[in-house]
Predicted model as a PDB file, atoms N, CA, C, CB and O in Angstrom, pLDDT in the B-factor column:
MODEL        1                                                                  
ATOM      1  N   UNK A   1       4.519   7.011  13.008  1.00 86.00           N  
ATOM      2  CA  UNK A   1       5.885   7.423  12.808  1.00 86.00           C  
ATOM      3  C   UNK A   1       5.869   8.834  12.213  1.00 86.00           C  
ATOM      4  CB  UNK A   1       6.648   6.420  11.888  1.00 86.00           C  
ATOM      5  O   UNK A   1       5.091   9.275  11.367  1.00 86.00           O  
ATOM      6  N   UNK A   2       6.657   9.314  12.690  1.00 92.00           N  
ATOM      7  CA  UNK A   2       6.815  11.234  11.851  1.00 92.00           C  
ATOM      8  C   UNK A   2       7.562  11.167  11.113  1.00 92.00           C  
ATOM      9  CB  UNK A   2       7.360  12.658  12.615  1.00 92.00           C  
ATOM     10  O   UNK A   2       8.534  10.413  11.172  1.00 92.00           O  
ATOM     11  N   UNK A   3       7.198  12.262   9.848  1.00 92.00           N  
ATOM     12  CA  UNK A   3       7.856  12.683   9.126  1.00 92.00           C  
ATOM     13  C   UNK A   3       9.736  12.227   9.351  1.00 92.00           C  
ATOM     14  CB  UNK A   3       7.349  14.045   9.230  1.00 92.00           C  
ATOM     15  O   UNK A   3      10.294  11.376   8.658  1.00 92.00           O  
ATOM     16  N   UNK A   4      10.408  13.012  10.439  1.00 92.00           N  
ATOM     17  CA  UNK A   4      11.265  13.181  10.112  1.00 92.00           C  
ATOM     18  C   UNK A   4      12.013  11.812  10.417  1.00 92.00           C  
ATOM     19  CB  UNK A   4      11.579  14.312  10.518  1.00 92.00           C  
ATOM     20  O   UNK A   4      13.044  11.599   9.780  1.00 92.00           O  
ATOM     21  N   UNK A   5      11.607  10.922  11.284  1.00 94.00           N  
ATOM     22  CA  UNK A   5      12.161   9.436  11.275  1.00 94.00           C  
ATOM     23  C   UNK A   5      12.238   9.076  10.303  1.00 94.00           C  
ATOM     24  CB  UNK A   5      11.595   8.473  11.844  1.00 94.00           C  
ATOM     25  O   UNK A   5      13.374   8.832   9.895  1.00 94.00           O  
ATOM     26  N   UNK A   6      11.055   8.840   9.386  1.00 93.00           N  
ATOM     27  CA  UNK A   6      10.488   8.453   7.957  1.00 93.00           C  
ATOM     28  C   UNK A   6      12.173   8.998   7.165  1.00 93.00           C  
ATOM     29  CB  UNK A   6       8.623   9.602   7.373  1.00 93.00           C  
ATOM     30  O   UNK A   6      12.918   8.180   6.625  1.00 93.00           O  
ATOM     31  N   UNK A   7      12.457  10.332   7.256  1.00 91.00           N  
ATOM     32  CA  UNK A   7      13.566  10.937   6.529  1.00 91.00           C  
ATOM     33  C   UNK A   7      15.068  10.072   6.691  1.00 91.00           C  
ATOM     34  CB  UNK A   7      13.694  12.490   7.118  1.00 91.00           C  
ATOM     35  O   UNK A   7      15.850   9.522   5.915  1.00 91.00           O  
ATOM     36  N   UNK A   8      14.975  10.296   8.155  1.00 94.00           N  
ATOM     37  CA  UNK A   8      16.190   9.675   8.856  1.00 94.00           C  
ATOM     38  C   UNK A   8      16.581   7.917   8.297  1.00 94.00           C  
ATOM     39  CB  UNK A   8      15.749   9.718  10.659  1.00 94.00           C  
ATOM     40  O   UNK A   8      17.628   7.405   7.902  1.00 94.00           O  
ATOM     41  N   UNK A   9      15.183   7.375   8.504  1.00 94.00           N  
ATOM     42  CA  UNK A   9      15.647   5.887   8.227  1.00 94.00           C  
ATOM     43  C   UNK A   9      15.163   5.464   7.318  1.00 94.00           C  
ATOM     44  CB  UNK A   9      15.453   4.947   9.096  1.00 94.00           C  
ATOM     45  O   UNK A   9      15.447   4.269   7.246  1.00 94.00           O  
ATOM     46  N   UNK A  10      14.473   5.817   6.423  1.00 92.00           N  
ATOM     47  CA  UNK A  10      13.861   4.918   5.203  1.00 92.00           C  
ATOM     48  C   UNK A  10      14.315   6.075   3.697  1.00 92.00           C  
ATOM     49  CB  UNK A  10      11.658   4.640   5.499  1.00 92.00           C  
ATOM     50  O   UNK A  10      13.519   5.822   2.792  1.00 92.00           O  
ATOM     51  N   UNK A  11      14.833   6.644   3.479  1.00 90.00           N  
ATOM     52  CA  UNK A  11      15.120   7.785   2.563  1.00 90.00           C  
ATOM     53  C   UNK A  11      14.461   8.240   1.877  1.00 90.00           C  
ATOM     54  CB  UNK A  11      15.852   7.722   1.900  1.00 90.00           C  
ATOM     55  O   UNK A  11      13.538   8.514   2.644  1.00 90.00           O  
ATOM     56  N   UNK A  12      14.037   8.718   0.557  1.00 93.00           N  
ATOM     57  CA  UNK A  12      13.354   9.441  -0.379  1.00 93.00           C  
ATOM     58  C   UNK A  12      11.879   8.392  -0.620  1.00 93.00           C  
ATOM     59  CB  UNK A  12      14.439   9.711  -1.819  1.00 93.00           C  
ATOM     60  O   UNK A  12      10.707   8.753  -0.515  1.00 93.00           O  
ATOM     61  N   UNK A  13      12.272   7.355  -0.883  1.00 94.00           N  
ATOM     62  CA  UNK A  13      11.243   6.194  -1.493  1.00 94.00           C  
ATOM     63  C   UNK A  13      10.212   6.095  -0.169  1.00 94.00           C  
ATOM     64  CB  UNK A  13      12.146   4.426  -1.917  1.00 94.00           C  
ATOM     65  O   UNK A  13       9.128   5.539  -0.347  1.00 94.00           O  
ATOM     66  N   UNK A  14      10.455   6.489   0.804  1.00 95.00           N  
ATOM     67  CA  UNK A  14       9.559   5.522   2.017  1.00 95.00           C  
ATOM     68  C   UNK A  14       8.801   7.249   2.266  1.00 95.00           C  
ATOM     69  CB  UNK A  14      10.821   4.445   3.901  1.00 95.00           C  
ATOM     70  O   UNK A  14       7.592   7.442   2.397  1.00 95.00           O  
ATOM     71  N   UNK A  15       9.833   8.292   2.279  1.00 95.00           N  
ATOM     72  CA  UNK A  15       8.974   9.629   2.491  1.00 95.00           C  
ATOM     73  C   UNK A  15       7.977   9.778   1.499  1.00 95.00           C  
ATOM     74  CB  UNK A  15       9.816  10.927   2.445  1.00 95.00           C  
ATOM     75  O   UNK A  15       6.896  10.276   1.815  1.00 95.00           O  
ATOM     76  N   UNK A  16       8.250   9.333   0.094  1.00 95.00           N  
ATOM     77  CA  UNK A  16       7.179   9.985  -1.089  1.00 95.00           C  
ATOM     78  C   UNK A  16       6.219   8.948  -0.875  1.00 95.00           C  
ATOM     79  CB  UNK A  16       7.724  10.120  -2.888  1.00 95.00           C  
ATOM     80  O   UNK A  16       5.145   9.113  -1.453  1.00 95.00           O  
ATOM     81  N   UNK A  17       6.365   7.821  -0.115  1.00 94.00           N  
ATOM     82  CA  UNK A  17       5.243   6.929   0.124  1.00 94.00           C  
ATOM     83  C   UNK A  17       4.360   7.307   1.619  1.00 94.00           C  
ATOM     84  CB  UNK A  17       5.913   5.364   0.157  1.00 94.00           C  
ATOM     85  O   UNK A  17       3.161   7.133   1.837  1.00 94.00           O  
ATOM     86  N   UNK A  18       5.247   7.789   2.385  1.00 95.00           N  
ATOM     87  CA  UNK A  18       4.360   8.201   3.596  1.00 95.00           C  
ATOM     88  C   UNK A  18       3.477   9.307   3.477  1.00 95.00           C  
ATOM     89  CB  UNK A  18       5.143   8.522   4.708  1.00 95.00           C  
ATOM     90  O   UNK A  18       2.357   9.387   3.982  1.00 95.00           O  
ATOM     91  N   UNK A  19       4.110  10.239   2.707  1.00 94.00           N  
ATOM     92  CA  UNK A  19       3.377  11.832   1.991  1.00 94.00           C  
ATOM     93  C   UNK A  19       2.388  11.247   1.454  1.00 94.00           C  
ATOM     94  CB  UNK A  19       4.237  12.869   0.707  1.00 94.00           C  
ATOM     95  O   UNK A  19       1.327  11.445   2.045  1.00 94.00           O  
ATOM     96  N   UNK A  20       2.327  10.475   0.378  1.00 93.00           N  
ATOM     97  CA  UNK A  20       1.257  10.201  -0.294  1.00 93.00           C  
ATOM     98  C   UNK A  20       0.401   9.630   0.004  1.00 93.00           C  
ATOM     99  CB  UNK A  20       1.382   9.832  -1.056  1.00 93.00           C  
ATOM    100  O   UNK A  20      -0.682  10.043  -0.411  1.00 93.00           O  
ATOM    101  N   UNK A  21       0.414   8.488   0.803  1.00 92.00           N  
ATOM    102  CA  UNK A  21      -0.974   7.768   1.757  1.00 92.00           C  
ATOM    103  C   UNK A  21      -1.259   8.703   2.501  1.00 92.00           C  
ATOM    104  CB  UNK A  21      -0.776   6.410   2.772  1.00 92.00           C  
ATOM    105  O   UNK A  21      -2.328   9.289   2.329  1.00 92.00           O  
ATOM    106  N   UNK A  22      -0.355   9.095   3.549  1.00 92.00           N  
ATOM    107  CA  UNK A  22      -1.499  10.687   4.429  1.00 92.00           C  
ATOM    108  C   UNK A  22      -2.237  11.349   3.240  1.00 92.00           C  
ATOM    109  CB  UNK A  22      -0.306  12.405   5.329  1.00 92.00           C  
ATOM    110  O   UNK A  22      -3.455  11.326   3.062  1.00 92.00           O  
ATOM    111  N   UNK A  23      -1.442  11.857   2.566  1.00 89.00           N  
ATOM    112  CA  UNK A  23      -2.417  12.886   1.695  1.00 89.00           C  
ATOM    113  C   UNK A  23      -4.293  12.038   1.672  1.00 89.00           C  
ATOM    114  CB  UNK A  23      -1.511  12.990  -0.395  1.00 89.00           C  
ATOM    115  O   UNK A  23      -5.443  12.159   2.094  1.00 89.00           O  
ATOM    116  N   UNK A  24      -3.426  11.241   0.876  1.00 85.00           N  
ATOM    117  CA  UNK A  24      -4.871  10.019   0.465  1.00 85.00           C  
ATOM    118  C   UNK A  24      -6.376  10.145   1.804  1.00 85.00           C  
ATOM    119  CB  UNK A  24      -3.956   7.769   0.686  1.00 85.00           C  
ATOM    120  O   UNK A  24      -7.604  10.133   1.711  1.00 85.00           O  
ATOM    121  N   UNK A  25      -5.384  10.259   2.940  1.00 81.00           N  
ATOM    122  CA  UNK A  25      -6.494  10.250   4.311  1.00 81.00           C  
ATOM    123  C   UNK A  25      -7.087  11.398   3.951  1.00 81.00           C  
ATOM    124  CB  UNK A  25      -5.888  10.331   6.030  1.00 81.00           C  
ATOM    125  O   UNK A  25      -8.314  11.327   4.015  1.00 81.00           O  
ATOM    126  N   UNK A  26      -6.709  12.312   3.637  1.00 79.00           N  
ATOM    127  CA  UNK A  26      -7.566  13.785   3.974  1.00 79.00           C  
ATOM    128  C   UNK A  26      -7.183  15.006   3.414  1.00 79.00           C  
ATOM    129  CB  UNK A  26      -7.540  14.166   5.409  1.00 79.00           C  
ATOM    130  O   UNK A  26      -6.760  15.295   2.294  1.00 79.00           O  
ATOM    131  N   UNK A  27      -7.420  15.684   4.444  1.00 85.00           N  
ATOM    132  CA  UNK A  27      -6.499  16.733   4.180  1.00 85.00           C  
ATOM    133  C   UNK A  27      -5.639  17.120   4.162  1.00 85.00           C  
ATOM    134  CB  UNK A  27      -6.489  17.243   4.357  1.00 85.00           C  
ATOM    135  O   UNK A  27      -5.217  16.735   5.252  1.00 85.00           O  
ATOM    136  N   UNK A  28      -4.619  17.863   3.598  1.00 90.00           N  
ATOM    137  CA  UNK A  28      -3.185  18.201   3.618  1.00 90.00           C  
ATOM    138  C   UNK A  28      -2.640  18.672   5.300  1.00 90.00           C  
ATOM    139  CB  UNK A  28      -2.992  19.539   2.434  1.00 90.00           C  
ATOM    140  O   UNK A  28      -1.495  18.409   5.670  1.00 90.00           O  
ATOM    141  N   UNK A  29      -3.487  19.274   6.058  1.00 90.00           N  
ATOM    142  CA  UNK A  29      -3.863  19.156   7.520  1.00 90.00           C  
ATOM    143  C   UNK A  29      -4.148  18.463   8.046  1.00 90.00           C  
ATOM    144  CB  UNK A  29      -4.476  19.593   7.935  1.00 90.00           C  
ATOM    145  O   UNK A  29      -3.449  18.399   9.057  1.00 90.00           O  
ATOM    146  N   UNK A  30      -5.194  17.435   7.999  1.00 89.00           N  
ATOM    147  CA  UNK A  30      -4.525  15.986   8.520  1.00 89.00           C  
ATOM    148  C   UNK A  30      -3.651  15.045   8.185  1.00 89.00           C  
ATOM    149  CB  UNK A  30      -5.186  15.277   8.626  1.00 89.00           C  
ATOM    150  O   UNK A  30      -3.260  14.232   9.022  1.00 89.00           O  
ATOM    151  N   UNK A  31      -3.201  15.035   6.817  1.00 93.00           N  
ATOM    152  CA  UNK A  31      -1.911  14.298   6.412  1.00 93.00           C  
ATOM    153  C   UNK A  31      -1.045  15.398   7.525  1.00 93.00           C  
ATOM    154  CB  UNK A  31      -1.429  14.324   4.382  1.00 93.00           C  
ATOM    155  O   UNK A  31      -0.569  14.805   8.493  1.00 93.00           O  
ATOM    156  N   UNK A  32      -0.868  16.472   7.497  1.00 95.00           N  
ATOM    157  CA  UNK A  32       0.926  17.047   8.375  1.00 95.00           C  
ATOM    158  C   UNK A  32       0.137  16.194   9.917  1.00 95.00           C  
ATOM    159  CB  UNK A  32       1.420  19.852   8.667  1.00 95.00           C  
ATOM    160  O   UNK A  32       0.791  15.222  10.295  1.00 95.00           O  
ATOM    161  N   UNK A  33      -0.837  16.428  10.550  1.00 95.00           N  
ATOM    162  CA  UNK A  33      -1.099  16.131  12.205  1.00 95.00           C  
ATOM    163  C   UNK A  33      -0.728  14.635  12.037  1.00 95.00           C  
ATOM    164  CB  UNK A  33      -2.920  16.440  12.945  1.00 95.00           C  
ATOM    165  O   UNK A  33       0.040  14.228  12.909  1.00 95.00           O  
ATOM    166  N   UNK A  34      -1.122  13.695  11.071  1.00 94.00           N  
ATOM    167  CA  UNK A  34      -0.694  12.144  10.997  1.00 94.00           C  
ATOM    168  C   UNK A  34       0.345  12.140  10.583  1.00 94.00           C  
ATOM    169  CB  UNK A  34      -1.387  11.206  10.241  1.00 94.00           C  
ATOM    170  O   UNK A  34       0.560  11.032  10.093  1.00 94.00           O  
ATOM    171  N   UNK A  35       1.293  12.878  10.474  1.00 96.00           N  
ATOM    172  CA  UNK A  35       2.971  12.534   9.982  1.00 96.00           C  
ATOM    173  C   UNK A  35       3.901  13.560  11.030  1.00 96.00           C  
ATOM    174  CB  UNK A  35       3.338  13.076   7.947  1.00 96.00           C  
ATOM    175  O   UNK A  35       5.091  13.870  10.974  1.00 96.00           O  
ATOM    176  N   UNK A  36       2.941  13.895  11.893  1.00 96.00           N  
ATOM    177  CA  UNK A  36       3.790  14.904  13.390  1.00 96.00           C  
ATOM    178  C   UNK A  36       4.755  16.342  12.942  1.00 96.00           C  
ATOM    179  CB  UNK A  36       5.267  13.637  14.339  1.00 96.00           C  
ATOM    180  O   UNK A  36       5.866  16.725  13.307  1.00 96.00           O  
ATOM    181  N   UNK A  37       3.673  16.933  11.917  1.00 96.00           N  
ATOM    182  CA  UNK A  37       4.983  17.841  11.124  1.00 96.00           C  
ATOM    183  C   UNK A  37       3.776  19.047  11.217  1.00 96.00           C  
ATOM    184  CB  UNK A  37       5.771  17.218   9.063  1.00 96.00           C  
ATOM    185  O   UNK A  37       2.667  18.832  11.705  1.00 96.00           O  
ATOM    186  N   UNK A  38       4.211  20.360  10.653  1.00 96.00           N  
ATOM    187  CA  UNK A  38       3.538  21.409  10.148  1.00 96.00           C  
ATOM    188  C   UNK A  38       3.234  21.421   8.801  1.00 96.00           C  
ATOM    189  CB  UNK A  38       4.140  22.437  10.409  1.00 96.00           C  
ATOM    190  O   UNK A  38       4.072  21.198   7.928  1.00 96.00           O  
ATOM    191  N   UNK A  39       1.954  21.698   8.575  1.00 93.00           N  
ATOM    192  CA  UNK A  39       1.444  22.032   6.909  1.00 93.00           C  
ATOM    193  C   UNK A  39       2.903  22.610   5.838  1.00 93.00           C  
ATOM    194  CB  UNK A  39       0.013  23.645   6.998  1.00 93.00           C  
ATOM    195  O   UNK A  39       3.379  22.157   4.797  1.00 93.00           O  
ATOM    196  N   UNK A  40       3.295  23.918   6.793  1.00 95.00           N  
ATOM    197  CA  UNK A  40       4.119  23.695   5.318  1.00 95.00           C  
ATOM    198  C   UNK A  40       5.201  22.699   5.404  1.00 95.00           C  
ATOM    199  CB  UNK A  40       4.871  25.078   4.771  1.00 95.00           C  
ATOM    200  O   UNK A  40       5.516  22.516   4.228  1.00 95.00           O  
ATOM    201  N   UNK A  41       5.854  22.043   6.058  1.00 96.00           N  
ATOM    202  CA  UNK A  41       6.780  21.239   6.352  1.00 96.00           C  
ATOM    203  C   UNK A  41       6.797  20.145   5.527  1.00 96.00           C  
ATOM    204  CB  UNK A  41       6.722  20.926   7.548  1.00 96.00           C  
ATOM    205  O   UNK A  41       7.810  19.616   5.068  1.00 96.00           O  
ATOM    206  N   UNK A  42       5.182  19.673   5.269  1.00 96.00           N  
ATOM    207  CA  UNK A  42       5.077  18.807   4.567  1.00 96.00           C  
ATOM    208  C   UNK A  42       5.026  18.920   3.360  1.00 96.00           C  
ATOM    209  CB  UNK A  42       4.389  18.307   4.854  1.00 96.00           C  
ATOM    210  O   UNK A  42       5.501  18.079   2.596  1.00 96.00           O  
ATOM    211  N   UNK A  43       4.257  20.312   2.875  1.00 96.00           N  
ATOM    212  CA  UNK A  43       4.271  20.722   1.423  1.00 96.00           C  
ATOM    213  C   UNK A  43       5.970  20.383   1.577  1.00 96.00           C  
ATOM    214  CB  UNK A  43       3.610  22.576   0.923  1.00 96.00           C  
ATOM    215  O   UNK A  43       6.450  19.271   1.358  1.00 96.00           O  
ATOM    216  N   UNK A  44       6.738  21.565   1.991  1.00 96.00           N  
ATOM    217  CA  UNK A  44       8.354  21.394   1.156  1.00 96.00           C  
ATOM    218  C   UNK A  44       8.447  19.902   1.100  1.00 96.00           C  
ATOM    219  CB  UNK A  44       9.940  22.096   2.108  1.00 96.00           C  
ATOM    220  O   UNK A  44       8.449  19.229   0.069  1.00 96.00           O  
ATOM    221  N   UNK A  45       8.520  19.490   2.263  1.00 96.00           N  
ATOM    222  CA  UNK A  45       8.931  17.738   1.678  1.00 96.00           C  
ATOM    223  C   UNK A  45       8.202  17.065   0.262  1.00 96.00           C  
ATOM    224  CB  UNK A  45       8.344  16.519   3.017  1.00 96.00           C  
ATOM    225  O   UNK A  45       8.734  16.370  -0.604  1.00 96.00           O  
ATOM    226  N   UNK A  46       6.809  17.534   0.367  1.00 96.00           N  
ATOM    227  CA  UNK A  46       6.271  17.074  -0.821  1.00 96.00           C  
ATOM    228  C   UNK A  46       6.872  17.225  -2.068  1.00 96.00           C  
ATOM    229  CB  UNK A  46       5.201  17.538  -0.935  1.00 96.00           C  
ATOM    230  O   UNK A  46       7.179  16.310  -2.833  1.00 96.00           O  
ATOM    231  N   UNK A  47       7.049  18.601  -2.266  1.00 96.00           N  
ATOM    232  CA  UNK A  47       7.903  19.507  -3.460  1.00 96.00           C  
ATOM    233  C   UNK A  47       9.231  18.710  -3.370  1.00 96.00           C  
ATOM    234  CB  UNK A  47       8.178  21.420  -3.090  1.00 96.00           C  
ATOM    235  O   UNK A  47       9.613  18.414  -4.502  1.00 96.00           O  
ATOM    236  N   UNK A  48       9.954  18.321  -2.514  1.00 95.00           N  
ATOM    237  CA  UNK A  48      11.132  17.921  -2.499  1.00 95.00           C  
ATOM    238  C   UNK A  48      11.214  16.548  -3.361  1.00 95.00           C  
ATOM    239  CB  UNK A  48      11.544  17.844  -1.101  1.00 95.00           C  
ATOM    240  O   UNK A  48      11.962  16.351  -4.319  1.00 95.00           O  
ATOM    241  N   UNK A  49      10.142  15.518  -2.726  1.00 95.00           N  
ATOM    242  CA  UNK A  49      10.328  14.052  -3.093  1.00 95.00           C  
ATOM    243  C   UNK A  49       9.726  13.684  -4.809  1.00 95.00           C  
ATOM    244  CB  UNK A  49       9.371  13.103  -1.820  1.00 95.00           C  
ATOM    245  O   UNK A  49       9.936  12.823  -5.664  1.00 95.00           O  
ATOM    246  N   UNK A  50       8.825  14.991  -4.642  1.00 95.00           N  
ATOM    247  CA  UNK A  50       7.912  15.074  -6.171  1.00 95.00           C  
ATOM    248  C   UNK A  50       6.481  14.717  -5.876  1.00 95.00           C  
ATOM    249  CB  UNK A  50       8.471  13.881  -7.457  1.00 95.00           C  
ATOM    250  O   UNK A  50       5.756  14.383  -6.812  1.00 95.00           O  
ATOM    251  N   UNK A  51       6.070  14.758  -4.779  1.00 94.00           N  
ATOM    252  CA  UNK A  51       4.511  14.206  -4.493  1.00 94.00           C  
ATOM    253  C   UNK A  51       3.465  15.305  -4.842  1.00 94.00           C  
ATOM    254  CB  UNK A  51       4.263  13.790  -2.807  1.00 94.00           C  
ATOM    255  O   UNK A  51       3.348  16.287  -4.109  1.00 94.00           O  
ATOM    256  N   UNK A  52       2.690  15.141  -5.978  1.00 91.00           N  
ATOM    257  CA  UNK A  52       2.006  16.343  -5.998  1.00 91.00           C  
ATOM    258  C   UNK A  52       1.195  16.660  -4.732  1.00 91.00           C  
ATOM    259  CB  UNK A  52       1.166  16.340  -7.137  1.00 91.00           C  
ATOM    260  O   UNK A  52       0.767  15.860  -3.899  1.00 91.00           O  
ATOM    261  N   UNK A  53       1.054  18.258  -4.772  1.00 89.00           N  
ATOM    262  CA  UNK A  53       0.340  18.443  -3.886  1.00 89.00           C  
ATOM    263  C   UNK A  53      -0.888  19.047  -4.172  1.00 89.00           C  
ATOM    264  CB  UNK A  53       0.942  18.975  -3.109  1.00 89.00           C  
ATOM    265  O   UNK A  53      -0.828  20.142  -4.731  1.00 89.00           O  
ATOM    266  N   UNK A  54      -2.347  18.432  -3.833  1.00 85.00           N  
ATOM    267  CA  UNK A  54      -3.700  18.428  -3.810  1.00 85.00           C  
ATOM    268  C   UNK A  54      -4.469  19.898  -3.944  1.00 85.00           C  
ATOM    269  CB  UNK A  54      -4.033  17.748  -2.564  1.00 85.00           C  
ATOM    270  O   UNK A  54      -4.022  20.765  -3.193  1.00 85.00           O  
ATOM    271  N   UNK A  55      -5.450  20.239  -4.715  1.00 79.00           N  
ATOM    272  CA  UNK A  55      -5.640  21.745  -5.060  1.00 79.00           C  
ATOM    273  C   UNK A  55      -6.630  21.857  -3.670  1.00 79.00           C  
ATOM    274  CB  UNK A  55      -6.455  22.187  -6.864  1.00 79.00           C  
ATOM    275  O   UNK A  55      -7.008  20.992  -2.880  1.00 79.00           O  
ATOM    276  N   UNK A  56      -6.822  23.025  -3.727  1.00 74.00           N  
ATOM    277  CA  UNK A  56      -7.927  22.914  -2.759  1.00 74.00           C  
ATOM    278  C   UNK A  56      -9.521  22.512  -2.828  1.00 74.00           C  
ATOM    279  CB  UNK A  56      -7.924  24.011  -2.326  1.00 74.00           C  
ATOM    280  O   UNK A  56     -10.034  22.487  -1.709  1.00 74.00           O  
ATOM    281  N   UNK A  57     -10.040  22.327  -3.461  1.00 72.00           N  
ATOM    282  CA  UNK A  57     -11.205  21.230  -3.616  1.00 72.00           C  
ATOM    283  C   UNK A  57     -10.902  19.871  -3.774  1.00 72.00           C  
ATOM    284  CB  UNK A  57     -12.009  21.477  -4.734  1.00 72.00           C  
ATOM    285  O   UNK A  57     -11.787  19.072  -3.469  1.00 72.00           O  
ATOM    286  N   UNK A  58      -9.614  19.362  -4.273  1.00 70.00           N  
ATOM    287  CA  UNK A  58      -9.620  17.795  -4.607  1.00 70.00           C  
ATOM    288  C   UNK A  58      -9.440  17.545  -3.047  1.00 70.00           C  
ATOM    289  CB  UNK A  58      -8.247  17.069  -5.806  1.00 70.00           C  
ATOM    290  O   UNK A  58     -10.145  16.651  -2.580  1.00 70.00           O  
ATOM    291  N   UNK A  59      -8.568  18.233  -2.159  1.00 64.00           N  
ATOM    292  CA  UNK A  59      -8.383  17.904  -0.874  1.00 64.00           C  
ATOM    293  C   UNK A  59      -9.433  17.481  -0.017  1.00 64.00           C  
ATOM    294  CB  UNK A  59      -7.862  18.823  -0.361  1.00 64.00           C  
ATOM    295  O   UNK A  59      -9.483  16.471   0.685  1.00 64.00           O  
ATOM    296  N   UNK A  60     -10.328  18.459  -0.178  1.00 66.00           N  
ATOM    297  CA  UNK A  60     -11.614  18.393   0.483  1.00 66.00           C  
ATOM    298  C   UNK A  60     -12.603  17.051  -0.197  1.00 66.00           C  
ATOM    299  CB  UNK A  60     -12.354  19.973   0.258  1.00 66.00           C  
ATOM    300  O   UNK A  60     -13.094  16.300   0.647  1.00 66.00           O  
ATOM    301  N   UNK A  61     -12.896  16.746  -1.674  1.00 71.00           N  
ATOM    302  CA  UNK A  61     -13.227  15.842  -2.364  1.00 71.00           C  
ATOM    303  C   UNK A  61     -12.891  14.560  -1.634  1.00 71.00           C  
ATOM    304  CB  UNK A  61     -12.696  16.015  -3.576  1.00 71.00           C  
ATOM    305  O   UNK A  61     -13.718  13.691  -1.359  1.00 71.00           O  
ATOM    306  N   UNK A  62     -11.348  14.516  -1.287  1.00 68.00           N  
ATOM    307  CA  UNK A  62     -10.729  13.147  -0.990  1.00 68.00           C  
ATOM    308  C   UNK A  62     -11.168  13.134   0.588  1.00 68.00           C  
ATOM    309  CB  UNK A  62      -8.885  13.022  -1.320  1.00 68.00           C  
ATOM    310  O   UNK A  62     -11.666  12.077   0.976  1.00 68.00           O  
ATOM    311  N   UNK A  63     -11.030  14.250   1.588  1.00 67.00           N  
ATOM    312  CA  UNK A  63     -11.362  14.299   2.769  1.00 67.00           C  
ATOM    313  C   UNK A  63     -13.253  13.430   2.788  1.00 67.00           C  
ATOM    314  CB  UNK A  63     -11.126  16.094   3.208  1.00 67.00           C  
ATOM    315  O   UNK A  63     -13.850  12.613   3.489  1.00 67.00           O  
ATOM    316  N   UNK A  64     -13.423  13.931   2.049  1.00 71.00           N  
ATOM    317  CA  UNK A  64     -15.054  13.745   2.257  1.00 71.00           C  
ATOM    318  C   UNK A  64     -15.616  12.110   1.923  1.00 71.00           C  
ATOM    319  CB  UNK A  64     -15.912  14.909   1.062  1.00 71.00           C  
ATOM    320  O   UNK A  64     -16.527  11.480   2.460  1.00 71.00           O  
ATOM    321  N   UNK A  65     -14.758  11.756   0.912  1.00 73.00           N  
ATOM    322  CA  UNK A  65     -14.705  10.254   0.178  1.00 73.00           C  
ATOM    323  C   UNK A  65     -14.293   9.092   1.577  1.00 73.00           C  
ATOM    324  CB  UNK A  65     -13.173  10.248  -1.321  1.00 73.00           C  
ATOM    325  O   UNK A  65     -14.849   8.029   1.855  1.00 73.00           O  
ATOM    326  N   UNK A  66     -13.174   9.747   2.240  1.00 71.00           N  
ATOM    327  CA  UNK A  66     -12.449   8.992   3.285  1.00 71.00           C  
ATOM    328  C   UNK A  66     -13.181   8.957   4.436  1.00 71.00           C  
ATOM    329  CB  UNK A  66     -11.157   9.514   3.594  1.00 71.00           C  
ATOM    330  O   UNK A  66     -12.885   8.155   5.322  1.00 71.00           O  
ATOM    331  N   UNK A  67     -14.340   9.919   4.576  1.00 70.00           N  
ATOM    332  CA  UNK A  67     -14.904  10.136   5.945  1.00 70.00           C  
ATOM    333  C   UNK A  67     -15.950   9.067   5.767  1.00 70.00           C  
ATOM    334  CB  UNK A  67     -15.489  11.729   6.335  1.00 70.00           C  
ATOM    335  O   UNK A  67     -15.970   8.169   6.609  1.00 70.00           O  
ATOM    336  N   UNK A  68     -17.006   9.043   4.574  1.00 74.00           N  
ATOM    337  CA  UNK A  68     -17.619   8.347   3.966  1.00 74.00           C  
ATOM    338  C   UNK A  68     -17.245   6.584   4.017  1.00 74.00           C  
ATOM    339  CB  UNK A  68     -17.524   9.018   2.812  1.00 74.00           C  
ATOM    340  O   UNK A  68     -17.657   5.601   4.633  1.00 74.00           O  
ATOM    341  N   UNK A  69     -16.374   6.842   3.132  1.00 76.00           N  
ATOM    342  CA  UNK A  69     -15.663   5.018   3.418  1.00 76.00           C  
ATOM    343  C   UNK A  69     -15.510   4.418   5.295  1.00 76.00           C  
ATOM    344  CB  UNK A  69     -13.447   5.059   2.650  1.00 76.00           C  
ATOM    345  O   UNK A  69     -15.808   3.349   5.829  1.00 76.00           O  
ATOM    346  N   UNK A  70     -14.918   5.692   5.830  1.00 74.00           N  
ATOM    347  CA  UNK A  70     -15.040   5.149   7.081  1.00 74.00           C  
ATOM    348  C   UNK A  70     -16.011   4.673   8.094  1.00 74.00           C  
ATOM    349  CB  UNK A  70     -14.611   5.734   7.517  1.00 74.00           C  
ATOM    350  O   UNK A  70     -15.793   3.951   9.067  1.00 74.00           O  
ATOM    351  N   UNK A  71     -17.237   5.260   7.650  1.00 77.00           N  
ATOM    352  CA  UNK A  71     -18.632   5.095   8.048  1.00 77.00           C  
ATOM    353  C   UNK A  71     -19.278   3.844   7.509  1.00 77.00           C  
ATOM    354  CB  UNK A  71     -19.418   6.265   7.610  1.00 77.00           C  
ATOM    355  O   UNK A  71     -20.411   3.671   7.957  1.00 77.00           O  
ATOM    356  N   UNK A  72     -18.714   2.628   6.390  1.00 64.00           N  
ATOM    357  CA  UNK A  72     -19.315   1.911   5.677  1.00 64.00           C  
ATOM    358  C   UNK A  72     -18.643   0.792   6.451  1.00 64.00           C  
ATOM    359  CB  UNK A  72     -19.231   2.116   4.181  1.00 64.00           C  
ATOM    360  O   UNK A  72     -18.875  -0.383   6.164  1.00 64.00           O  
TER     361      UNK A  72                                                      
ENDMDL                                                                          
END                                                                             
């Protein structure tokens, strides 16, 4: 489901939950390609709902953890 359905039908609570599990997958670049949006598109939404957004090493940290788990 994309981003902006997510907006349309589930409101604030279901976006700061969809933002935040993508994030969780990876990168802030593969969280926007798994939520059908552009990088910054998703930052503003992020900023909007309150989801922090990931520095650039924790991103990569979590990317690398997730690639890992997926291999186990």
């Amino acid at each position: 489901m994309t981003l902006a359905t997510i907006r349309r039908t589930g409101g604030i609570d279901a976006v700061r939950a969809a933002i935040t599990a993508a994030l969780a997958l990876g990168t802030p670049a593969d969280a926007a390609r798994a939520l059908g949006c552009t990088w910054s598109a998703l930052r503003r939404a992020a900023r909007r709902v309150g989801v922090a957004w990931p520095t650039p090493g924790e991103a990569t940290r979590t990317a690398r953890a997730a690639a890992l788990a997926s291999l186990a």
